[in-house]
C-alpha positions in Angstrom: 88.8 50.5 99.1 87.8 49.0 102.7 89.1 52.3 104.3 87.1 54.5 102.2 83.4 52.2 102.7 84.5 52.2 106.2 85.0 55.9 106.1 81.6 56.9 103.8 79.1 54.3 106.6 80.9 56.2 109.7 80.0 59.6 107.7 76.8 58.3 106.9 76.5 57.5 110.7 77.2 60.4 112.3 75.2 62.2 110.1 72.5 60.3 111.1 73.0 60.6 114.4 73.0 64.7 114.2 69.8 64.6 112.2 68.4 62.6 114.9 69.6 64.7 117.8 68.3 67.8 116.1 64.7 66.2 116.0 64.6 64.5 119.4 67.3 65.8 121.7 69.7 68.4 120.4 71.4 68.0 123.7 72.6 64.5 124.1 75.1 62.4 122.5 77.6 65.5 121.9 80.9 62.6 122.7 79.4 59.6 120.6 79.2 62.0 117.5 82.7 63.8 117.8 84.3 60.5 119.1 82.9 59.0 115.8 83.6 62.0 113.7 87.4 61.8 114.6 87.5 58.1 113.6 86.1 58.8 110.1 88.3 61.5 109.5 91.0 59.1 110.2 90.0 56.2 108.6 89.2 58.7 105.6 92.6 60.2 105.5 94.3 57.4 105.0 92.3 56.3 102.2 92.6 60.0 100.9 96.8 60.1 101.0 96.8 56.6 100.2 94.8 57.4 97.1 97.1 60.4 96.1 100.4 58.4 96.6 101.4 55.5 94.6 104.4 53.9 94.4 104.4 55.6 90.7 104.5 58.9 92.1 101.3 61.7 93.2 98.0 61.5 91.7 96.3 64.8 91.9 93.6 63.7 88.9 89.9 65.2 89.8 88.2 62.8 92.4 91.2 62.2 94.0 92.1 65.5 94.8 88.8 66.0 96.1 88.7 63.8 98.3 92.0 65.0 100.2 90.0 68.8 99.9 87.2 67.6 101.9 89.3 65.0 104.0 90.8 68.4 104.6 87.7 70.4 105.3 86.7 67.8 107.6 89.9 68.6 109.7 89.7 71.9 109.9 86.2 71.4 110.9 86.8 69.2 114.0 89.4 71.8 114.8 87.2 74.7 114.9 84.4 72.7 117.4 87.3 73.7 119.7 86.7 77.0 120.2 83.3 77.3 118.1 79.7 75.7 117.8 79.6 74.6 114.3 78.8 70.9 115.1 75.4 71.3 112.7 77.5 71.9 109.9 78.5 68.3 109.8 75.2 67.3 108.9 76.0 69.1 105.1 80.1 68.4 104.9 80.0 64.2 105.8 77.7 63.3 103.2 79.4 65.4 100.7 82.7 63.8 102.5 81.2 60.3 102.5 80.8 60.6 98.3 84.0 61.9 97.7 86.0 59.5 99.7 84.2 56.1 97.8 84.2 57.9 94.0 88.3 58.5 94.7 88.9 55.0 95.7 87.6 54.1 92.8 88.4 56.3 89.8 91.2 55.9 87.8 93.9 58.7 87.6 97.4 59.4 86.4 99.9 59.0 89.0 103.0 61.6 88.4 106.9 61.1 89.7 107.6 62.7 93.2 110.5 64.6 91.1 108.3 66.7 89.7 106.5 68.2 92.5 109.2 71.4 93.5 109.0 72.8 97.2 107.4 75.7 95.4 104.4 73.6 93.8 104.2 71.9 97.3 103.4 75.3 98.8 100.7 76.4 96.4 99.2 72.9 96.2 99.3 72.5 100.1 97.4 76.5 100.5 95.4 76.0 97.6 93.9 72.8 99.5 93.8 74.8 102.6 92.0 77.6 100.8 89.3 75.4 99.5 88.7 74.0 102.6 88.6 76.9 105.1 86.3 78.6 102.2 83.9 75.7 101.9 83.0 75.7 105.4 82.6 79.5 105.1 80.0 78.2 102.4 78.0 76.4 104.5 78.2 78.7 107.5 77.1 81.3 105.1 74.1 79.1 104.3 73.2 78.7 108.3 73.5 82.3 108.9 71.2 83.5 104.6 68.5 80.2 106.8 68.9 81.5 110.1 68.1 85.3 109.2 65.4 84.3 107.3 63.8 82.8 109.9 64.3 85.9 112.0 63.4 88.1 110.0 59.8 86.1 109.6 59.5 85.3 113.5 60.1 81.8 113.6 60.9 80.5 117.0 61.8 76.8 116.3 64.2 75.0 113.2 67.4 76.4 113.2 67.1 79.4 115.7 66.8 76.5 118.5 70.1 74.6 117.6 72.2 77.0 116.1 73.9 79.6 118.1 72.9 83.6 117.8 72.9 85.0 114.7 75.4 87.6 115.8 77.9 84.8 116.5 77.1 83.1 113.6 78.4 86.0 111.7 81.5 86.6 113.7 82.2 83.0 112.5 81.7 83.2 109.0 84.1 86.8 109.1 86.3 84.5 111.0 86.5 81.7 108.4 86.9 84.3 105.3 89.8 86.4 106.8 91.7 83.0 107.0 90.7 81.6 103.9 91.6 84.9 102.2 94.8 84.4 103.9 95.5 81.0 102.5 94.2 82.2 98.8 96.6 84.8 98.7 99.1 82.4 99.5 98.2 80.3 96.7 97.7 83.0 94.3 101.1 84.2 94.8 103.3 81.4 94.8 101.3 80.4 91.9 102.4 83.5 89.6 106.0 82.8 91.7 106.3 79.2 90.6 104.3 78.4 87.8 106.0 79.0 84.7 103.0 80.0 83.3 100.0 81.3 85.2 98.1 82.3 82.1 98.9 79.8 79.9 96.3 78.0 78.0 95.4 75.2 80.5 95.2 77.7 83.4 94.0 81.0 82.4 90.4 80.1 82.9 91.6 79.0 86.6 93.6 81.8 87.4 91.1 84.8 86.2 88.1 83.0 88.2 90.5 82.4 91.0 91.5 86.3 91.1 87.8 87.3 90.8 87.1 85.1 93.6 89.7 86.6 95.7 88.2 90.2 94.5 84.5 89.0 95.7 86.3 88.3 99.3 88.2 90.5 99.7 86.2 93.2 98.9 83.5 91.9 101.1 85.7 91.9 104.1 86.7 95.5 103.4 82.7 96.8 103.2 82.3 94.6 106.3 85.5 96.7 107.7 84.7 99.6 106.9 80.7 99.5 106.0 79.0 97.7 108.1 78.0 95.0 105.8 76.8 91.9 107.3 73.7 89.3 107.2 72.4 88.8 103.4 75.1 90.8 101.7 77.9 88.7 103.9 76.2 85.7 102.2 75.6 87.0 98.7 79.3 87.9 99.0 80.1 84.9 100.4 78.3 82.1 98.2 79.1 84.3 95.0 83.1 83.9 95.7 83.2 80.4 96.7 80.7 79.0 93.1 83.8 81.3 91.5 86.4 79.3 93.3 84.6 76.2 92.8 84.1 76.9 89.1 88.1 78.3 88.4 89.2 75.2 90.0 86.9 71.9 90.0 85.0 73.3 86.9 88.8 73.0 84.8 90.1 70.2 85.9 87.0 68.5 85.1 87.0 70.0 81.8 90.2 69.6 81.4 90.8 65.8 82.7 87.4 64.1 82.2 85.9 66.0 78.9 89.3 66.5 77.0 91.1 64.5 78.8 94.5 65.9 79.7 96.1 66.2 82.8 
């Protein structure tokens, strides 16, 4: 429980900061946010793992789960600042990241034995969380880019178009961050149907179908951007469309499932 406060007020921080910066001086204080940043990751992902293990075995009930997703997504996002300008996006994932690391630390869950957690289920648990992830930041980049455009498109000079970088990069990006989350979605899909007894039983066919549809929705997205052209407001429509199908195939059934009829 300390770890996770500690992780949600250095979330809370940062964020701050960032909102700050993007008022006053969009220039400075670049190392006290990431050096801040990489603490609360940290600090969050040990309360994330050390909310999924117990000595009982794994807990992968709802809020736990999400918590490691966005402890995840916040990786993935310091990663990419590497080689790409998406420190703005912060300001949306560490208040989302901040909420899901104190709710885990203190719902309840059902914690099951190590033994029954295959290499197999390791493989689509670990790209299923990757998936999520990579897609969620696709998300939010696709929201920059529908916010961005808009303000184009009406001549704005100042908000967004100031601290983000040009549109045209933005959108390289956000093709960037679907071709790998596709990737890692496939991955998931498949050694799903290879080891799960059952894809389409009861307790998964609602998660299964949405989770194909979503892959349909990016995939064929990146084919009309391959071959048609499409970018801007159809990349986000695309875009926005797949990831509430995700959300809903995944998040929306276990939350059915575990806090409305509760089964696990």
């Amino acid at each position: 429980m300390p770890s996770a406060i500690i992780a949600a007020a250095l979330y809370l921080l940062v964020t701050a900061i960032q909102l700050r910066r993007l008022k006053h001086a969009p220039a400075t204080g670049t190392r006290t946010v990431i050096a801040l940043s990489v603490v609360a990751v940290l600090v969050h992902g040990y309360s994330a793992v050390t909310a999924v293990q117990s000595p009982a075995g794994i807990n992968l009930g709802f809020f736990k789960i999400s918590s490691l997703i966005f402890w995840m997504i916040d990786v993935l996002f310091l990663l990419s600042l590497l080689r790409r300008p998406l420190a703005n996006l912060g300001i949306v994932l560490f208040p989302l990241s901040a909420v899901a690391v104190l709710v885990s630390a203190i719902a309840p869950g059902n914690a099951k034995p190590f033994g029954d957690l295959p290499g197999g289920m390791l493989l689509h648990i670990g790209s299923s969380v990757l998936a999520y992830a990579v897609l969620t930041i696709a998300a939010c980049q696709a929201g920059a880019v529908a916010a961005m455009d808009y303000q184009l498109r009406h001549r704005h000079t100042r908000g967004l178009v100031q601290i983000l970088p040009p549109l045209q990069l933005m959108e390289t990006m956000l093709f960037e961050l679907l071709w790998v989350g596709l990737l890692l979605l496939t991955i998931a899909i498949g050694s799903g149907m290879v080891f799960l007894q059952d894809i389409f039983a009861q307790h998964l066919v609602h998660k299964t179908v949405l989770t194909i549809c979503a892959w349909l929705l990016f995939a064929t997205l990146l084919w009309g951007h391959h071959q048609l052209g499409w970018r801007s407001q159809t990349a986000v429509r695309f875009t926005l469309s797949g990831f509430v199908v995700l959300m809903l195939g995944y998040f929306g059934s276990k939350f059915v499932l575990e806090l409305i009829l509760h089964q696990t």
